[in-house]
C-alpha positions as a Markdown table, in Angstrom:
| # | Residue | x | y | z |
|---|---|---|---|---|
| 1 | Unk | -100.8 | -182.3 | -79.1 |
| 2 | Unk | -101.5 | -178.8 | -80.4 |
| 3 | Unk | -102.0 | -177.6 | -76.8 |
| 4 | Unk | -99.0 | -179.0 | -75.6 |
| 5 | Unk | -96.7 | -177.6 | -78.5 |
| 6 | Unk | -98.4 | -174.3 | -77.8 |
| 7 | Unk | -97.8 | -174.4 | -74.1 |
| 8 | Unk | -94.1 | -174.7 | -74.8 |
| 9 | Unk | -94.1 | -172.4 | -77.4 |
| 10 | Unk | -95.0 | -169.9 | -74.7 |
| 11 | Unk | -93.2 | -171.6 | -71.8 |
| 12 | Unk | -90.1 | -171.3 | -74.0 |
| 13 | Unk | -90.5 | -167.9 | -74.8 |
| 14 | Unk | -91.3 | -166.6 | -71.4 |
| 15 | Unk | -88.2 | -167.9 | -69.7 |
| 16 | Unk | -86.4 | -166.3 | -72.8 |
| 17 | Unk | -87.8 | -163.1 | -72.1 |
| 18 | Unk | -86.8 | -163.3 | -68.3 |
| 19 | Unk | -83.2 | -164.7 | -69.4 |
| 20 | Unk | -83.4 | -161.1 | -71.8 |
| 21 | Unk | -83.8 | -158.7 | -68.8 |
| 22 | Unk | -80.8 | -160.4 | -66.7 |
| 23 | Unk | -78.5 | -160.2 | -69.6 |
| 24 | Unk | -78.6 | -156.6 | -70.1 |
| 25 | Unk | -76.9 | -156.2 | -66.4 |
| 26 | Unk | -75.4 | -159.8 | -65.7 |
| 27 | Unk | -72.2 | -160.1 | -68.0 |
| 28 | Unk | -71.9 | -164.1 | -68.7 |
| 29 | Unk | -72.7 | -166.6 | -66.5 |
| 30 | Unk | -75.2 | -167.9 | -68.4 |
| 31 | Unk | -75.3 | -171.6 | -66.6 |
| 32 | Unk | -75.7 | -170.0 | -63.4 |
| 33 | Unk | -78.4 | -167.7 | -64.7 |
| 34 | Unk | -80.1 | -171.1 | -65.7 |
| 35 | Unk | -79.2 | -172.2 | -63.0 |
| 36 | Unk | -80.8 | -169.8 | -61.0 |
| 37 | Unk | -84.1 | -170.0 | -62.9 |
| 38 | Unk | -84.7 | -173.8 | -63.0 |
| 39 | Unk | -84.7 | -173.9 | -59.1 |
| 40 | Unk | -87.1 | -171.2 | -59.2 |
| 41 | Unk | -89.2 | -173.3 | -61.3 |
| 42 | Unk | -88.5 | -175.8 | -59.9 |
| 43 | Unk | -89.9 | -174.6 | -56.9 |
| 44 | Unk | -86.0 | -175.7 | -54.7 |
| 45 | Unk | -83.9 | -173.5 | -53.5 |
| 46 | Unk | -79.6 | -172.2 | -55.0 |
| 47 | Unk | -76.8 | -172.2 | -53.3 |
| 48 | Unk | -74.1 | -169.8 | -55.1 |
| 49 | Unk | -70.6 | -170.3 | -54.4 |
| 50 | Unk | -67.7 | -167.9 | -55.6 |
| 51 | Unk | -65.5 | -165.5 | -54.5 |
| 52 | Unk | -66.7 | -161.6 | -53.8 |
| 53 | Unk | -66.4 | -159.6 | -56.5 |
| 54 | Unk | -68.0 | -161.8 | -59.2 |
| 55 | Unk | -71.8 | -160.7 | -59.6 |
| 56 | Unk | -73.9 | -163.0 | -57.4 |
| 57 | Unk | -75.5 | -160.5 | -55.4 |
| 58 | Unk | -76.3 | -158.2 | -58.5 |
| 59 | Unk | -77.5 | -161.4 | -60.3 |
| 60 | Unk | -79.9 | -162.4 | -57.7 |
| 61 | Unk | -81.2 | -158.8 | -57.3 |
| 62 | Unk | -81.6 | -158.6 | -61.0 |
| 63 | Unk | -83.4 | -161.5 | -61.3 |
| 64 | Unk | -86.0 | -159.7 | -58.4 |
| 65 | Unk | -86.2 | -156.7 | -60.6 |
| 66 | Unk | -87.1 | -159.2 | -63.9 |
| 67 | Unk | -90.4 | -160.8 | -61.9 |
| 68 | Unk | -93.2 | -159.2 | -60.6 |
| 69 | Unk | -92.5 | -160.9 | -56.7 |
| 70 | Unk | -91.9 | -160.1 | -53.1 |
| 71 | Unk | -87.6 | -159.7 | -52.8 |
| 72 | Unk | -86.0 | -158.9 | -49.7 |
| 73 | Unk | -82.3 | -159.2 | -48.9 |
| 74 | Unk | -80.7 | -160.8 | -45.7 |
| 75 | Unk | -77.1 | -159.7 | -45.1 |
| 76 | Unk | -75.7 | -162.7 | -43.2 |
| 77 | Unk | -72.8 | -161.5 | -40.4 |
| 78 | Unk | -71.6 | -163.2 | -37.1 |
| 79 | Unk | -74.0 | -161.1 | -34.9 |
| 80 | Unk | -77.2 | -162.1 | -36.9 |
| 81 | Unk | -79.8 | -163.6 | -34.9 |
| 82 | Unk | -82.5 | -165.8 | -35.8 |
| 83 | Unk | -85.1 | -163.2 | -35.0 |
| 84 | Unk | -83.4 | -161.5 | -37.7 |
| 85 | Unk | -84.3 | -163.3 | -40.3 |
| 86 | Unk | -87.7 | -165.2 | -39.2 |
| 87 | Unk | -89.5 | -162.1 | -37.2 |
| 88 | Unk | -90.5 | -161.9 | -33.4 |
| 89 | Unk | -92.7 | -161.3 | -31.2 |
| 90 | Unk | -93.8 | -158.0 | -30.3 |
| 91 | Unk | -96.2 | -156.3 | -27.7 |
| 92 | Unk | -98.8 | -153.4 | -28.9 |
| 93 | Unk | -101.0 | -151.3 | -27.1 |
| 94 | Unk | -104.1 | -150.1 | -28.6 |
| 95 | Unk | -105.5 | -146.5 | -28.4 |
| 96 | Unk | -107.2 | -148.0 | -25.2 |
| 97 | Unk | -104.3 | -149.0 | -23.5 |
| 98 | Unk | -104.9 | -152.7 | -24.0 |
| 99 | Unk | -101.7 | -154.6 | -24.5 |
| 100 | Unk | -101.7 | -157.6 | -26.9 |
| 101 | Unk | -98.7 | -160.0 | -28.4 |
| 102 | Unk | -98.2 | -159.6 | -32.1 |
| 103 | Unk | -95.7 | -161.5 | -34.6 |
| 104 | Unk | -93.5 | -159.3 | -36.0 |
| 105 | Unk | -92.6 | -160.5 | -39.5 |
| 106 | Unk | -89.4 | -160.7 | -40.3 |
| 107 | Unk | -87.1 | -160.4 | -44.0 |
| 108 | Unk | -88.0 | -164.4 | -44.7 |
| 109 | Unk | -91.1 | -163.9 | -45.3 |
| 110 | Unk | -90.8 | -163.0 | -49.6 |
| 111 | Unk | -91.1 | -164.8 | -52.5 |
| 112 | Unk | -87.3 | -164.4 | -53.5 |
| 113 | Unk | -84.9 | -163.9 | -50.4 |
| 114 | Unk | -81.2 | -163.3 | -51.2 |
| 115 | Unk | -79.8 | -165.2 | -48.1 |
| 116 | Unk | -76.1 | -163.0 | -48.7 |
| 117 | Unk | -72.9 | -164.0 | -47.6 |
| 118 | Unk | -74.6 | -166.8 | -45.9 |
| 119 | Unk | -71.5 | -168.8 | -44.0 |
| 120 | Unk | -70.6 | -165.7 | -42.6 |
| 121 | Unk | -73.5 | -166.2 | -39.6 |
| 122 | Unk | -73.3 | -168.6 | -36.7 |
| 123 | Unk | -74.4 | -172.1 | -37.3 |
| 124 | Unk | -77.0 | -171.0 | -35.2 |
| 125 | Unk | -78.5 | -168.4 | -37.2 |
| 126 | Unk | -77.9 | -170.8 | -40.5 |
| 127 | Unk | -80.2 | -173.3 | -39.2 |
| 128 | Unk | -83.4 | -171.0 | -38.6 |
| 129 | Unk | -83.6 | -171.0 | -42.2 |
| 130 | Unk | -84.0 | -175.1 | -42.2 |
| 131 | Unk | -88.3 | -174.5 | -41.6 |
| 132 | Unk | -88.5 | -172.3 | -43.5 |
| 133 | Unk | -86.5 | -173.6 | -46.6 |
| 134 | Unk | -88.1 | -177.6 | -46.0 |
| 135 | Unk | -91.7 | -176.9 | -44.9 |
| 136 | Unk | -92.0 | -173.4 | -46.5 |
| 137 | Unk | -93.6 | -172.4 | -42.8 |
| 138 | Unk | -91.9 | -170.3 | -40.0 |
| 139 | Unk | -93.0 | -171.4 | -36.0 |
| 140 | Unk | -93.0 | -169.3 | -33.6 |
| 141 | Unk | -94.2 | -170.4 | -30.2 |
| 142 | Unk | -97.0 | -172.6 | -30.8 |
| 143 | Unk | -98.3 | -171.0 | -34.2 |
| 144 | Unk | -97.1 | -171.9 | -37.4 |
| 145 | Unk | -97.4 | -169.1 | -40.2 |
| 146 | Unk | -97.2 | -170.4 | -44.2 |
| 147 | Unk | -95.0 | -168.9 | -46.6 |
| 148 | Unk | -96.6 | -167.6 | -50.2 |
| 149 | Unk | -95.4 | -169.7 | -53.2 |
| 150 | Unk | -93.1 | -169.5 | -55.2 |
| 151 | Unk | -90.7 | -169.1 | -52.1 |
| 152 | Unk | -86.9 | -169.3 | -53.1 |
| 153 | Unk | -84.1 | -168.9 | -50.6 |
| 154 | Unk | -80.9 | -167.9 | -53.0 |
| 155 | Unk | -77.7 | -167.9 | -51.1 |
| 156 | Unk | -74.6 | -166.9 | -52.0 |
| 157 | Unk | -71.6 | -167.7 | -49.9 |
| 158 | Unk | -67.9 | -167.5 | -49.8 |
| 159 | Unk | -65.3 | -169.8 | -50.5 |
| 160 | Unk | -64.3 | -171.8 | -47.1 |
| 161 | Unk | -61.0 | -170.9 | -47.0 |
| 162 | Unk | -61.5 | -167.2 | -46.2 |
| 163 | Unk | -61.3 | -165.4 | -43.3 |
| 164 | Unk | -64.1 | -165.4 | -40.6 |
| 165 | Unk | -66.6 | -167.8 | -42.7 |
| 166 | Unk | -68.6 | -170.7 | -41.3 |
| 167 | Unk | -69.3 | -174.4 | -42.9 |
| 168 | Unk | -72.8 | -175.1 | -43.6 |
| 169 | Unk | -74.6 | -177.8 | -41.5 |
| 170 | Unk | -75.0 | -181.0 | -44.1 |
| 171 | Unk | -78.6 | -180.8 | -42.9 |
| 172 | Unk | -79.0 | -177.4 | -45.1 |
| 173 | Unk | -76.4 | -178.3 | -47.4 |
| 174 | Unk | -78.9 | -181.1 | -48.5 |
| 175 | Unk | -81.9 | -178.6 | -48.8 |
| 176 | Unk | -80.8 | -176.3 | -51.8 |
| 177 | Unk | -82.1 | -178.2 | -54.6 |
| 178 | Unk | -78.3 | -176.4 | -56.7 |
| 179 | Unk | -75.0 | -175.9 | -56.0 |
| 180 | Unk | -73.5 | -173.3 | -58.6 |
| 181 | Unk | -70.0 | -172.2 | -58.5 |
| 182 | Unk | -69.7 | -168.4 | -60.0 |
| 183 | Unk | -66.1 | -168.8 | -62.2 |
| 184 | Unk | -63.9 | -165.5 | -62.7 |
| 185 | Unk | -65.1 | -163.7 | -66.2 |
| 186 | Unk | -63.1 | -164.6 | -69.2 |
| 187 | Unk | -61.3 | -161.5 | -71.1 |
| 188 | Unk | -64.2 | -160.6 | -73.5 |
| 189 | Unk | -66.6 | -160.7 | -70.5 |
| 190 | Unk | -64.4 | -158.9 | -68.1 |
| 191 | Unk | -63.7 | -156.0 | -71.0 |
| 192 | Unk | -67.6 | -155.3 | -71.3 |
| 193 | Unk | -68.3 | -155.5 | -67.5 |
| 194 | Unk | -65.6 | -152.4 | -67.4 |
| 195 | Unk | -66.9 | -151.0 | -70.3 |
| 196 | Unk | -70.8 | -150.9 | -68.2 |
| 197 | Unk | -68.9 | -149.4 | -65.3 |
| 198 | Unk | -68.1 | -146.4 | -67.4 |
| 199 | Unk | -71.5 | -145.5 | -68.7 |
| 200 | Unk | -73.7 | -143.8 | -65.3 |
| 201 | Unk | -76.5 | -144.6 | -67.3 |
| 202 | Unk | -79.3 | -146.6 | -64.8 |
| 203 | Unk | -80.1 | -150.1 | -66.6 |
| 204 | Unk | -83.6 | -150.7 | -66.7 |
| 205 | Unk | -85.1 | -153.8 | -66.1 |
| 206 | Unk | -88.9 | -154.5 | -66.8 |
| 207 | Unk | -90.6 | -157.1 | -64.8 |
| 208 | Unk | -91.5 | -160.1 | -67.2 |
| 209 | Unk | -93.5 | -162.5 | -64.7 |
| 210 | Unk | -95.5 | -162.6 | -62.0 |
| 211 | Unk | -96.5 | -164.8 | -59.2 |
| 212 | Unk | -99.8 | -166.7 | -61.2 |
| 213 | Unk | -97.1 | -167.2 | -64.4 |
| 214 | Unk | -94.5 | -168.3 | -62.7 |
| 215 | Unk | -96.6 | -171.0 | -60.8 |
| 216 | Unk | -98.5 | -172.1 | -64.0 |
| 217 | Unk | -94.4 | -172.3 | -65.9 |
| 218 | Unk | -94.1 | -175.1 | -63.0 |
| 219 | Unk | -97.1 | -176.5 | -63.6 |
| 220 | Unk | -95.8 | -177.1 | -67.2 |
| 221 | Unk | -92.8 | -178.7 | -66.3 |
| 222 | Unk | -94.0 | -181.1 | -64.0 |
| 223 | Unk | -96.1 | -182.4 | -67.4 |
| 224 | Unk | -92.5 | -182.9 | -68.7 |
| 225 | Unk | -92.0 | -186.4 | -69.8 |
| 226 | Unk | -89.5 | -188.8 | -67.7 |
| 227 | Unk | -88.9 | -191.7 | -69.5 |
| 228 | Unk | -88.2 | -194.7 | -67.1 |
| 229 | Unk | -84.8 | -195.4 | -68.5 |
| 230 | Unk | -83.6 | -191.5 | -67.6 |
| 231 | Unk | -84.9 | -192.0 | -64.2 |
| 232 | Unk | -83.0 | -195.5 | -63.7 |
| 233 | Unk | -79.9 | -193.4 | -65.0 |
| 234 | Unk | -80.5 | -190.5 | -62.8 |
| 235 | Unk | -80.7 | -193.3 | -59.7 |
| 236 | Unk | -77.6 | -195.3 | -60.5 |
| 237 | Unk | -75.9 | -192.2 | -60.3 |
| 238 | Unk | -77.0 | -191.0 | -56.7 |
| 239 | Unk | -76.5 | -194.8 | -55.8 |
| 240 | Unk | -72.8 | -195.0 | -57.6 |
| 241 | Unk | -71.6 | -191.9 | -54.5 |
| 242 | Unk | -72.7 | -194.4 | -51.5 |
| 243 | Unk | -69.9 | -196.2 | -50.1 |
| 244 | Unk | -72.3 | -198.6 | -49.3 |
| 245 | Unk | -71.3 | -202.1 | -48.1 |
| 246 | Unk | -71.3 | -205.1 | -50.9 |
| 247 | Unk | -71.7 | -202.0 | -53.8 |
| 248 | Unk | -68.5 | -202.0 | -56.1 |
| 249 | Unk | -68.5 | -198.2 | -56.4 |
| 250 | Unk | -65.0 | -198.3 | -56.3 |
| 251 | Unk | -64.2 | -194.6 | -56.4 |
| 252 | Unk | -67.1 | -194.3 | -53.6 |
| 253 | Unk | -65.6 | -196.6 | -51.6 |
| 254 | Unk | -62.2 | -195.2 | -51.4 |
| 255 | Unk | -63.0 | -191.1 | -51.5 |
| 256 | Unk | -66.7 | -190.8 | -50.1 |
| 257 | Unk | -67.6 | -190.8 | -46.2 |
| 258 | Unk | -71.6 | -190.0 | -47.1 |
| 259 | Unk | -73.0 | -190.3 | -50.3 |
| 260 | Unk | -75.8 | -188.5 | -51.6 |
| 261 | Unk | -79.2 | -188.6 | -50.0 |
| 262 | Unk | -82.5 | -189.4 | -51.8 |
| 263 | Unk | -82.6 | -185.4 | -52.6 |
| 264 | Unk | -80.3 | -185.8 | -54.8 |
| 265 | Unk | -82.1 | -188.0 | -57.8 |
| 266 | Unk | -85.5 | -185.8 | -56.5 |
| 267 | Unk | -83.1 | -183.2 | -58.1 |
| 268 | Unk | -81.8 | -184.9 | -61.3 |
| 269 | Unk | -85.5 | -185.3 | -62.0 |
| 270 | Unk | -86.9 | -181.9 | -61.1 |
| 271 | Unk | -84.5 | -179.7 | -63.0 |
| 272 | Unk | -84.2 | -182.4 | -65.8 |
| 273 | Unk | -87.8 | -181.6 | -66.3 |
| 274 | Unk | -87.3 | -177.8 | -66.5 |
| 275 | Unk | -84.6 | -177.6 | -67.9 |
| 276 | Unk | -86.0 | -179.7 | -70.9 |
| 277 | Unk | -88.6 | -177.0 | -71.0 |
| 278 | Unk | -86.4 | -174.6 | -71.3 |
| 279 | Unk | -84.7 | -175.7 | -74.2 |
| 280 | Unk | -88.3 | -176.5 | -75.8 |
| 281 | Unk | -88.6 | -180.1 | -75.5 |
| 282 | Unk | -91.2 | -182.1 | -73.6 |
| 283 | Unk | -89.2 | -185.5 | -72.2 |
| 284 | Unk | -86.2 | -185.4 | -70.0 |
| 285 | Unk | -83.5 | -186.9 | -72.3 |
| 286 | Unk | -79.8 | -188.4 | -70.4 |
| 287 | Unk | -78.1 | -185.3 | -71.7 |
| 288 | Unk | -80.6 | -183.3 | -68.8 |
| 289 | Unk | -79.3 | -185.7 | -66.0 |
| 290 | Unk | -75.5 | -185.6 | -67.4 |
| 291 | Unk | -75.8 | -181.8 | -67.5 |
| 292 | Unk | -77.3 | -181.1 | -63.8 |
| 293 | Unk | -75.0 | -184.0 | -62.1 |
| 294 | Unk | -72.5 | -181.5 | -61.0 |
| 295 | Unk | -75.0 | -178.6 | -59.4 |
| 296 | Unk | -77.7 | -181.3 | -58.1 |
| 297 | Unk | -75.2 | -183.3 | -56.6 |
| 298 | Unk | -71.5 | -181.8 | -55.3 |
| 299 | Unk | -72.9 | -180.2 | -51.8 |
| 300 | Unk | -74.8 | -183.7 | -50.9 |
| 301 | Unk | -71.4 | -185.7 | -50.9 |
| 302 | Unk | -69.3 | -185.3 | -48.3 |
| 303 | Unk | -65.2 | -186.3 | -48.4 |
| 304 | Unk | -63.1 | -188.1 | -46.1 |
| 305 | Unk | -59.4 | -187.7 | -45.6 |
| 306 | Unk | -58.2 | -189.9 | -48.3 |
| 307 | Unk | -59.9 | -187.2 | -51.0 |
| 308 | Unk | -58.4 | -184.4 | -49.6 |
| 309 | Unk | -55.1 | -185.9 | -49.2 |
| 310 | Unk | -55.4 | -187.2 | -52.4 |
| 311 | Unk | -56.2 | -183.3 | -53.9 |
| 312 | Unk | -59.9 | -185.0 | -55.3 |
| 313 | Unk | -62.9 | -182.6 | -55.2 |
| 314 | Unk | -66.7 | -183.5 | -55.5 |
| 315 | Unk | -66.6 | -182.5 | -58.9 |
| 316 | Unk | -63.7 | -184.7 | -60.0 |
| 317 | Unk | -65.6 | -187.8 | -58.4 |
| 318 | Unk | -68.9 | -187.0 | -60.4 |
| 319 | Unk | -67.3 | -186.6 | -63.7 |
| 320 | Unk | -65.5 | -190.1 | -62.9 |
| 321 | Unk | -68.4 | -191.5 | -62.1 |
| 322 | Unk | -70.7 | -190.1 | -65.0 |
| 323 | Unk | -68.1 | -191.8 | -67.5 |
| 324 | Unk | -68.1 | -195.7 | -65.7 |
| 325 | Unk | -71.8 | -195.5 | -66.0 |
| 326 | Unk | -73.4 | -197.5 | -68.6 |
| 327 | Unk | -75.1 | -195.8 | -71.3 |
| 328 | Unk | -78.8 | -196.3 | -70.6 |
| 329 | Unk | -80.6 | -197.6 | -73.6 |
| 330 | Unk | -84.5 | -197.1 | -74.2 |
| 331 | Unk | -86.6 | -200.8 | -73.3 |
């Protein structure tokens, strides 16, 4: 028990430290930041969604700056090609003359990648990242090349209803393990990002973890305890968005053309169990589940026309749904 308490202790205190370094450029946002950090440890992949303007780029790069891993930077526009992103095949000649074929590595191939703007690309280009983000490989030809862990793909994108964006392909929607919305700063926030602006002054950043810590935080988690009553919690509530036949998930029925996929309690479960480490505990408590429901689950349901008619939105549904499920109790 000592070992345990002392492996949170330090757990606890690392993330800390990490959430430290991004507050001194990143103004609020601090669910997002968590956010952003339990899918790293969690070993999933973030979707960011907000308007331009608000941080998420500077966030993600900060975040790079605070860990001692490989970043690179993707900016996602409607003449990207998949070659831009996973690498190609080249031809070199030697100081012989002898031609050989070579694989050209290409930005994906980093621990963090900042996937920007991403629904600005061509569904085309969107879905070379699927591989890479499911299998953690990249293919080309007949040879398959691994990615280093941790690998995390964070995406920002804009808002569908602006000008010259794409819709994700539900098939990638369903891979980020996080869907975060990045809200406009309140007055006290948006005064001290202005007052920043001001000062020319470089912020410094010092690099907190690195690759062997990181992996070893997720080690931890994963010893995170899930009692079975949280887990039947976190499954009624995937099961209560399926408009499945001879269910009486009323609001399901009447709002949701697909539900959520299994992903989606994997999720509940995942982050419950880090983000209980984060907050120095080690068992997954109801609270966890209640508290991820919204960013595990809002990009894996998908509306029909009565919802939009209607005005609902994924986030309305989930909050209805969290309060007409039972309280679980402990067996």
């Amino acid at each position: 028990m000592l070992a345990q308490d002392a492996t949170l202790h330090s757990a606890t205190e690392q993330i800390d430290a990490v959430r430290s370094q991004i507050q001194r450029v990143i103004v609020g946002h601090e669910r997002v930041v968590d956010g952003v950090l339990n899918a790293l440890l969690s070993g999933g992949h973030v979707l960011l969604e907000g308007v331009p303007g608000l941080g998420k780029t500077t966030l993600l790069r900060t975040l790079g700056r605070a860990l001692h891993l490989d970043y690179s930077r993707i900016q996602f526009t409607p003449d990207l090609m998949p070659a831009d992103i996973l690498g190609s095949v080249v031809m070199d000649t030697n100081e012989l003359g002898a031609k050989a074929l070579r694989f050209e590595r290409g930005p994906v191939f980093a621990h963090l990648v900042l996937a920007d703007e991403i629904n600005r690309a061509t569904p085309r280009t969107q879905s070379a990242l699927l591989e890479a983000m499911q299998e953690k490989t990249v293919t080309s030809g007949t040879t398959t090349h691994l990615l280093d862990e941790p690998f995390l793909v964070m995406a920002t994108q804009n808002p569908l209803e602006m000008e010259g964006t794409y819709p994700l392909p539900e098939a990638q929607l369903d891979r980020f393990l996080l869907k975060l919305l990045v809200e406009y700063p309140e007055r006290e926030d948006l005064t001290a990002i202005v007052d920043r602006t001001a000062d020319t002054t470089p912020l410094e950043v010092d690099a907190i973890l690195d690759r062997d810590q990181i992996l070893e935080l997720r080690r931890a988690a994963s010893q995170t305890l899930v009692a079975p009553h949280v887990r039947d919690y976190a499954i009624s509530l995937v099961l209560a968005t399926q408009p499945r036949p001879g269910r009486e998930y009323a609001l399901a029925r009447k709002y949701v053309r697909y539900g959520s996929s299994p992903r989606g309690a994997q999720a509940l479960v995942l982050c419950g169990r880090v983000r209980a480490l984060m907050q120095g505990r080690l068992h997954v408590s109801t609270d966890d589940v209640r508290e991820l429901a919204l960013p595990a689950l809002r990009h894996r349901i998908i509306l029909n026309f009565d919802a939009h008619a209607d005005g609902r939105t994924e986030d309305d549904l989930l909050l209805e749904m969290l309060e007409s499920l039972p309280e679980p109790t402990m067996p």
